[in-house]
ZARO-65860 format. One record per residue (C-alpha): residue in one letter; residue number from 0; x, y, z. Coordinates in nm, 3 decimals, padded with zeros to 5 digits. Layout:
R  residuo  num       xx       yy       zz
R        A  NUM        X        Y        Z
...
This chain:
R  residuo  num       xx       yy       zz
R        X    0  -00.792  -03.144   01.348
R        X    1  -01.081  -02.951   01.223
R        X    2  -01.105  -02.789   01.487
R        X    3  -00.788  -02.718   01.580
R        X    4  -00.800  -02.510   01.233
R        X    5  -01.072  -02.331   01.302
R        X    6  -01.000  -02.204   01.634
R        X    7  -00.633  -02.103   01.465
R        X    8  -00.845  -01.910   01.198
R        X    9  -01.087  -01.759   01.523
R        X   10  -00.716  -01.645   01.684
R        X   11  -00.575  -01.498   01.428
R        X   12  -00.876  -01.289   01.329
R        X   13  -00.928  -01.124   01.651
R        X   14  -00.581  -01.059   01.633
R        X   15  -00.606  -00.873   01.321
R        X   16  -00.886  -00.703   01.350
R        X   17  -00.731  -00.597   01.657
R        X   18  -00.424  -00.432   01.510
R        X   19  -00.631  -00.280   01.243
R        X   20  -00.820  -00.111   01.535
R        X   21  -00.519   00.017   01.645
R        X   22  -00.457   00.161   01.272
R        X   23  -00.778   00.310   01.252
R        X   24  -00.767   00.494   01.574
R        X   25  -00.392   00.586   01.454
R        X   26  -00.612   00.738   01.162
R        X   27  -00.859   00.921   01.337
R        X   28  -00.686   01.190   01.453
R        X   29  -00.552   01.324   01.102
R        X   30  -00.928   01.369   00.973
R        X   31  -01.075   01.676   00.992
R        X   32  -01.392   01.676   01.123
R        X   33  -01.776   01.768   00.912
R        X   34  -01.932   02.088   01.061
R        X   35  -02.304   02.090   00.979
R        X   36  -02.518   02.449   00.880
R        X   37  -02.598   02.443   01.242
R        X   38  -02.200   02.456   01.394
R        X   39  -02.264   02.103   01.522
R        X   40  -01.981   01.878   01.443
R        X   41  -02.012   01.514   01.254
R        X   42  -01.724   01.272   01.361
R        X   43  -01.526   01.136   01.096
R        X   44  -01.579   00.836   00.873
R        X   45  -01.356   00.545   01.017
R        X   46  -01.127   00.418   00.794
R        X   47  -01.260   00.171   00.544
R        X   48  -01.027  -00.142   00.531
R        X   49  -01.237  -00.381   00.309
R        X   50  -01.387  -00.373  -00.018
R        X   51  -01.086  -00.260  -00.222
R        X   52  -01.024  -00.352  -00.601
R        X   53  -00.734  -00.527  -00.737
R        X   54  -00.497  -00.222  -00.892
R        X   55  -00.420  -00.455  -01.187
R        X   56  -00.538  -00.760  -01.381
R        X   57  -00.312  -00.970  -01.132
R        X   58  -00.375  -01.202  -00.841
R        X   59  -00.308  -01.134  -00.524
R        X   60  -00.027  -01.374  -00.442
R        X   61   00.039  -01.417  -00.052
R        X   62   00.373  -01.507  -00.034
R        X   63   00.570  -01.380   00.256
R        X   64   00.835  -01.178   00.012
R        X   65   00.575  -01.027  -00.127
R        X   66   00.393  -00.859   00.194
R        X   67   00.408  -00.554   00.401
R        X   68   00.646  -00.625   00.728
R        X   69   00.893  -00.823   00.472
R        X   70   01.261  -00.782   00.503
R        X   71   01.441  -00.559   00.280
R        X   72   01.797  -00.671   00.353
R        X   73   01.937  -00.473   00.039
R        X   74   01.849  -00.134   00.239
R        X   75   01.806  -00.224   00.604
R        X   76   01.438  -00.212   00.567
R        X   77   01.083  -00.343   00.616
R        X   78   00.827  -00.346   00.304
R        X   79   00.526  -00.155   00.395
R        X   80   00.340  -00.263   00.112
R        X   81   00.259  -00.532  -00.133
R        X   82   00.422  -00.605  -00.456
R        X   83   00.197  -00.755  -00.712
R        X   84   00.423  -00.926  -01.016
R        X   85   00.314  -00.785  -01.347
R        X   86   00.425  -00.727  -01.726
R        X   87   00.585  -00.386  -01.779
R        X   88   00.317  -00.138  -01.934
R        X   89   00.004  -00.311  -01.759
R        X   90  -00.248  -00.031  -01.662
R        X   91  -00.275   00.039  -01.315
R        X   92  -00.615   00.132  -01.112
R        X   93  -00.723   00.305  -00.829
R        X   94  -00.802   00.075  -00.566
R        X   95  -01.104   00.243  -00.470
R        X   96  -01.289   00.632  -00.496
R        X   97  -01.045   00.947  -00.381
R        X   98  -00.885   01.227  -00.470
R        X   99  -00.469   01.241  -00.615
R        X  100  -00.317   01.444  -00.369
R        X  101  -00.003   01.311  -00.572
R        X  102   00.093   01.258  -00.935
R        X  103   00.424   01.239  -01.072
R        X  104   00.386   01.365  -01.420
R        X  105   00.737   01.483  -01.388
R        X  106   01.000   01.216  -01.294
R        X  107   01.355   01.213  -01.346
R        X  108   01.520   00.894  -01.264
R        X  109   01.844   00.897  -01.032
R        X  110   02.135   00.782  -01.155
R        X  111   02.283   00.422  -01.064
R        X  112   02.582   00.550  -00.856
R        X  113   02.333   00.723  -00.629
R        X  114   02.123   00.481  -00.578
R        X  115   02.430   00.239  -00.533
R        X  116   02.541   00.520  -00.250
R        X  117   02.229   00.545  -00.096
R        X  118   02.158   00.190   00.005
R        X  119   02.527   00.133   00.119
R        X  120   02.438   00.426   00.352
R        X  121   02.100   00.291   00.449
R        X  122   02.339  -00.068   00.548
R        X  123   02.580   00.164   00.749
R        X  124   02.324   00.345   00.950
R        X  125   02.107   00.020   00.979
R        X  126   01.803   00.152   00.841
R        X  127   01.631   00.348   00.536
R        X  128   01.587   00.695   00.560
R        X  129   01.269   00.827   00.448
R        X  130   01.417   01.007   00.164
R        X  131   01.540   00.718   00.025
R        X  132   01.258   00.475   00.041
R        X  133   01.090   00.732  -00.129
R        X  134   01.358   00.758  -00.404
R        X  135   01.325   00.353  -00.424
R        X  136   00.951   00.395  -00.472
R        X  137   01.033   00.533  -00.810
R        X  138   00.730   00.734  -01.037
R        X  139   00.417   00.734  -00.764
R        X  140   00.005   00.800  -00.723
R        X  141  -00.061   00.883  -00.419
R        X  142  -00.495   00.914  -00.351
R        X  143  -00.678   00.992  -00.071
R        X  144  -00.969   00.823   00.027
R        X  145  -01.070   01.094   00.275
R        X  146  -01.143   00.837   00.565
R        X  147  -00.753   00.817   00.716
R        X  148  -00.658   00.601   00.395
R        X  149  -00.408   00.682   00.145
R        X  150  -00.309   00.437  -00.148
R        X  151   00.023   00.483  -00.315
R        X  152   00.091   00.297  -00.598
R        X  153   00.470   00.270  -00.688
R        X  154   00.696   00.177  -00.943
R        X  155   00.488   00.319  -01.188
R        X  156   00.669   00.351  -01.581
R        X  157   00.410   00.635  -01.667
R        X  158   00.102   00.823  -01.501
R        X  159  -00.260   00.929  -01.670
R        X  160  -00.320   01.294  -01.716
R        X  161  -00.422   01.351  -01.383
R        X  162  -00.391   01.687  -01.150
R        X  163  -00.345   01.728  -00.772
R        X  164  -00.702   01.771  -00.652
R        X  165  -00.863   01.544  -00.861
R        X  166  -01.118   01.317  -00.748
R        X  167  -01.099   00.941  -00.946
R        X  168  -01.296   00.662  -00.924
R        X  169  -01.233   00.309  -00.846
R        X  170  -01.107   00.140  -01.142
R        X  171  -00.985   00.456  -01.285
R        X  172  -00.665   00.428  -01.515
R        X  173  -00.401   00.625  -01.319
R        X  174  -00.031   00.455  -01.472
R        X  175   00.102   00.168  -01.571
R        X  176   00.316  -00.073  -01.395
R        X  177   00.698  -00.008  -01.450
R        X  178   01.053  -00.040  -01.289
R        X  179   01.097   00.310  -01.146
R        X  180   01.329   00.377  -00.878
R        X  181   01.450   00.033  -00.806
R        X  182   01.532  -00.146  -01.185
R        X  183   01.715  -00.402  -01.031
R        X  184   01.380  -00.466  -00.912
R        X  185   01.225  -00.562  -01.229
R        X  186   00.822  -00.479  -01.337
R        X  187   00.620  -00.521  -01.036
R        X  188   00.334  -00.319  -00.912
R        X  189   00.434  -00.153  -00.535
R        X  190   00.120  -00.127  -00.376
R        X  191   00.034   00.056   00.007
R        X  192  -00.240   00.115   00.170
R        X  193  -00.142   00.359   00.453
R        X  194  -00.370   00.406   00.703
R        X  195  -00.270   00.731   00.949
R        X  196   00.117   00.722   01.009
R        X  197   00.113   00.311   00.954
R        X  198   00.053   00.097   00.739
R        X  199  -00.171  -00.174   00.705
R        X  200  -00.009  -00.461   00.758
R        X  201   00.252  -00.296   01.071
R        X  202   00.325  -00.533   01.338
R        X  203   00.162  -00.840   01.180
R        X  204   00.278  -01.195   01.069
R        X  205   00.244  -01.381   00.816
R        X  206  -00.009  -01.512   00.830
R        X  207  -00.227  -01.240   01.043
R        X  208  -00.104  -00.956   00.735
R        X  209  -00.209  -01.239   00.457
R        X  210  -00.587  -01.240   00.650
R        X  211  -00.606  -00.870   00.648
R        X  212  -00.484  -00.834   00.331
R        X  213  -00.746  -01.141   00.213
R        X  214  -01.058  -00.950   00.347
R        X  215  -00.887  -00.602   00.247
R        X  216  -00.961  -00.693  -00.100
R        X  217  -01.241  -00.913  -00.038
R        X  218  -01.551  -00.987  -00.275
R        X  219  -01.276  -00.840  -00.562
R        X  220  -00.992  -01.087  -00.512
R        X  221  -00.859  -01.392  -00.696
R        X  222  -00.611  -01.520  -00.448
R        X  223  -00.272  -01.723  -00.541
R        X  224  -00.287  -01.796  -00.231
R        X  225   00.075  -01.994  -00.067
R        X  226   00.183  -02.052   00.325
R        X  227  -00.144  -01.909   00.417
C-alpha cells in the first residue's frame, strides 16, 4: 500500500512539474531580455514558482472549491485562482518582491442590477467575458515579479498608498481583504498567480493543482490540508 502511495505521489509530480514547464515556457516569451554594457544579451530569469508567502494570516486550505480550475457555475466559468477564507479588514501581503503595475486606489462599485445582468449574460453565451471576470474581481493589486509572474490579489475592501511603478517587498501591506465585486461572495481573499497568459494551476486536477500549489508556497505554508 505504501508503495502504491508513493509511486501515486512520483506520478503526479512529474505531471505537475510538467505543466508548470509548459507555463513557464508560456512565460518566457513576454520577458524582455537583459542587454549587458557590451550589446551581449542575458536570457531571462525563468519564472519562479516556489517560495511564495502566504498573502494573509490564513492557511492554505486545499479544498477543491477553493482552487484554480474550479467551476464557477454562477457565471459559466473556471476559477483561475485561489480563494483563501478570511475576516473582512485582514491586511493583505505581497506574496513575494515586485513592482504594482496595478493599484486601485479609485474603485467604484457596480451596481447590483448590473452585476445581476452580467452573469445572466455570461449563462447565455456559456462563458465569462473578460470584462466581467474582471468586474467580479472587485478592488485589485496587481505586482509584477519581473520573471513572467504576476500576482493579483482580489476582492480587496481597501488598498495601501501605493503608485504604479512601485517596487514592494514580500510581506509588504498592500490592502485588506474585502467583498468587492462579488458581495454575494462574502470576505475572502482572491488570490492568482498568473504566469504568462495562464495561470498556475490551468489544466490540472485536483489533486496535481493542490501539489503545485503545496510546493508554490512551500517552506511558508501551514496547510488545512482536505482530499489531498
Amino acid at each position: 500500500m505504501a508503495g502504491t502511495v508513493l509511486s501515486l505521489e512520483r506520478m503526479l509530480a512529474v505531471r505537475a512539474f510538467a505543466l508548470v514547464v509548459a507555463l513557464c515556457a508560456l512565460a518566457t516569451p513576454a520577458l524582455a531580455a537583459q542587454t549587458e554594457r557590451d550589446g551581449s544579451e542575458v536570457p531571462p530569469p525563468p519564472p519562479r514558482l516556489i517560495g511564495y508567502r502566504l498573502p494573509i494570516a490564513e492557511p492554505l486550505v486545499l479544498e477543491p472549491a477553493l482552487l484554480p480550475g474550479a467551476s464557477r457555475a454562477y457565471r459559466a466559468g473556471i476559477h483561475e485562482g485561489i480563494d483563501f477564507r478570511a475576516p473582512y479588514g485582514m491586511p493583505v501581503q505581497a506574496a513575494r518582491d515586485g513592482v504594482v503595475v496595478r493599484v486601485d486606489s479609485t474603485y467604484a462599485e457596480w451596481s447590483a442590477d448590473d452585476r445581476a445582468a452580467a452573469l445572466a449574460e455570461a449563462l447565455r453565451i456559456g462563458h465569462t467575458p473578460d470584462d466581467v471576470l474582471d468586474r467580479i474581481r472587485g478592488r485589485q493589486v496587481w505586482i509584477d515579479h519581473r520573471d513572467g509572474v504576476v500576482t493579483r490579489y482580489a476582492h480587496l475592501s481597501k488598498v495601501a498608498d501605493l503608485a504604479v511603478g512601485e517596487r514592494v517587498v514580500a510581506g509588504e501591506i498592500i490592502g485588506a481583504v474585502g467583498a468587492s465585486g462579488l458581495p454575494e461572495g462574502g470576505p475572502h481573499l482572491h488570490f492568482e498567480i498568473r504566469v504568462g497568459t495562464g495561470y498556475l494551476g490551468e489544466g490540472l486536477s485536483v489533486d496535481e493543482v493542490s501539489y503545485v500549489l503545496a510546493r508554490a508556497f512551500s517552506p511558508d505554508v501551514s496547510l488545512a490540508v482536505r482530499g489531498f
